[in-house]
C-alpha positions, 0 to 999 in steps of 0.5 A, a space after each residue: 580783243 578776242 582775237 588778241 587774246 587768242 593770239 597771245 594764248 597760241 603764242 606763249 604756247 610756241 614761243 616757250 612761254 606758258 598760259 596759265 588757267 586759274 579755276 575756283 575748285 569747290 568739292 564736297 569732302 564727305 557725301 553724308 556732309 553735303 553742306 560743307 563745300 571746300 573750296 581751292 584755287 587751281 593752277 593749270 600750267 600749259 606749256 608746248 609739250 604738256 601741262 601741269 595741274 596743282 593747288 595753289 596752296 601746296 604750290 606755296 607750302 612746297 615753295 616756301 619749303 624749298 626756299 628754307 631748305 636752300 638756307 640750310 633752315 628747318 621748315 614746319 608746313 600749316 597744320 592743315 588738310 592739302 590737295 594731295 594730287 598734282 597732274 603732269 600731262 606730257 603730249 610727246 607720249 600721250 600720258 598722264 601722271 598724277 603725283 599723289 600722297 597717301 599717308 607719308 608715302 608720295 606715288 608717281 601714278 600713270 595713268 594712259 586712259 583718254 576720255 571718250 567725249 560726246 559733244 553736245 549742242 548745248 553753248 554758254 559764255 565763261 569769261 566772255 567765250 563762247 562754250 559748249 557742253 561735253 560728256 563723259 563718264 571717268 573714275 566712276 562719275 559722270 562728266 560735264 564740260 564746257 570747253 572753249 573751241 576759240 581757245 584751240 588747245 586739248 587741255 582742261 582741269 585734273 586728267 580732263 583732255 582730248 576736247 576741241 577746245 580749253 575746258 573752261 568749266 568742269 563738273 560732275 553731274 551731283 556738282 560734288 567737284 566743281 572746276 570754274 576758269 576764273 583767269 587766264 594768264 600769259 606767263 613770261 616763262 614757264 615756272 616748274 613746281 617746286 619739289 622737296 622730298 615731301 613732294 618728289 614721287 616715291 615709286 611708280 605704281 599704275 591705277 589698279 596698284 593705287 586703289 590697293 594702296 588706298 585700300 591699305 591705307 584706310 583700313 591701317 593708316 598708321 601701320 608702320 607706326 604700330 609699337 613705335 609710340 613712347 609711353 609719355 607724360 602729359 603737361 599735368 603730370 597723367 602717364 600714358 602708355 606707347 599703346 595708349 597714344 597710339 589707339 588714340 592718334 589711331 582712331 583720330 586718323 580713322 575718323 578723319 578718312 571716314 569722313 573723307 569718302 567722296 574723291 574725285 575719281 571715287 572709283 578709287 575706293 572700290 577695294 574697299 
């Protein structure tokens, strides 16, 4: 039966099929808060040339909104906080992409670093395959893998790659963010993300434009909105000014990313 499997999984890969890695990601939004765990179901996409790495919630919102947009419909996504990245890994020019929001804005980030592993003698089993540790430092934390060598392919969750082996399982030593495989799944064919406009990158910045767009961001999220706010009457009859709304929607918004401070490459946050 392994044999099988290992079979199937180099198949897709030559034959213009897919596999794809489901992984539980479970993370820890805000490290003053370390009870509350979020957690997310990711889809790692490999196909021959590369792979793609998104939620699956955003996969269904972005594919529900490209289906509205086809009828010619108006669609209103979930009142709810989104993984904001996805992460293109193209194997022709050994690069990586991460398709990511900050505020409204949607950036095509390149990133060209490899991490640098050290393999270790330390094995376990993850979904009836035998796996080994690695190690490594990247975005300011430090990196444990467990990647399958039957599994012959240098791929893994989020940016994670260069390994002799699938990574199975991620996670950084304070197990913050957490990636665990929980299937693999041949795909008939390859499936490509759904873009809309709220999906499709903007402009391409590098890492280092990144983190000053971060910066910004945080310390004014609602820069391009400051004098737009109509003054307004509420639903008993109580007016508010432009200005009003706006320190009050300001200071929601600065309460909520306060509270967002623990990111997976947390080295992002050092203009801070």
């Amino acid at each position: 039966m392994r044999l099988f499997i290992v079979f199937l999984f180099i198949f897709s890969l030559s034959s213009g099929q897919a596999t794809r890695i489901v992984y539980q990601y479970s993370f820890v939004p805000d490290s003053n808060d370390t009870k509350t765990v979020r957690n997310e179901y990711m889809l790692l996409d490999i196909q021959k040339d590369g792979s793609d790495f998104y939620s699956y919630r955003n996969y269904v919102v972005d594919s529900t909104a490209l289906a509205y947009i086809k009828k010619g419909l108006a669609y209103m996504p979930p009142n709810r906080e989104y993984i904001d990245f996805r992460v293109i890994k193209n194997r022709t020019t050994d690069k990586v992409h991460m398709v990511t929001k900050v505020g409204s804005a949607v950036y095509d980030v390149e990133d060209a670093r490899m991490p640098e592993w050290k393999i270790t003698n330390r094995k376990s089993k993850i979904l009836d395959h035998t796996v080994t540790s690695a190690e490594v430092n990247f975005g300011g934390r430090n990196w444990i893998a467990w990647f399958a060598p039957d599994l012959p392919i240098q791929e893994g969750p989020y940016k994670f790659r260069g390994l002799p082996g699938l990574i199975l399982k991620l996670e950084d030593d304070r197990k913050n963010h957490v990636f665990t495989a929980t299937q693999i799944i041949k795909l008939k064919q390859q499936q490509p993300y759904p873009l809309t406009e709220n999906s499709k990158p903007m402009k391409k910045i590098s890492v280092a434009d990144l983190k000053k767009v971060i910066a910004e961001y945080r310390k004014d999220p609602l820069k391009n909105l400051r004098g737009r706010y109509p003054d307004q009457t509420d639903s008993e009859g109580n007016f508010r000014t432009g200005e009003q709304v706006f320190r009050d929607e300001e200071k929601r918004f600065k309460e909520r990313i306060k509270k967002d401070n623990n990111l997976l490459e947390i080295d992002l946050l050092d203009h801070l």
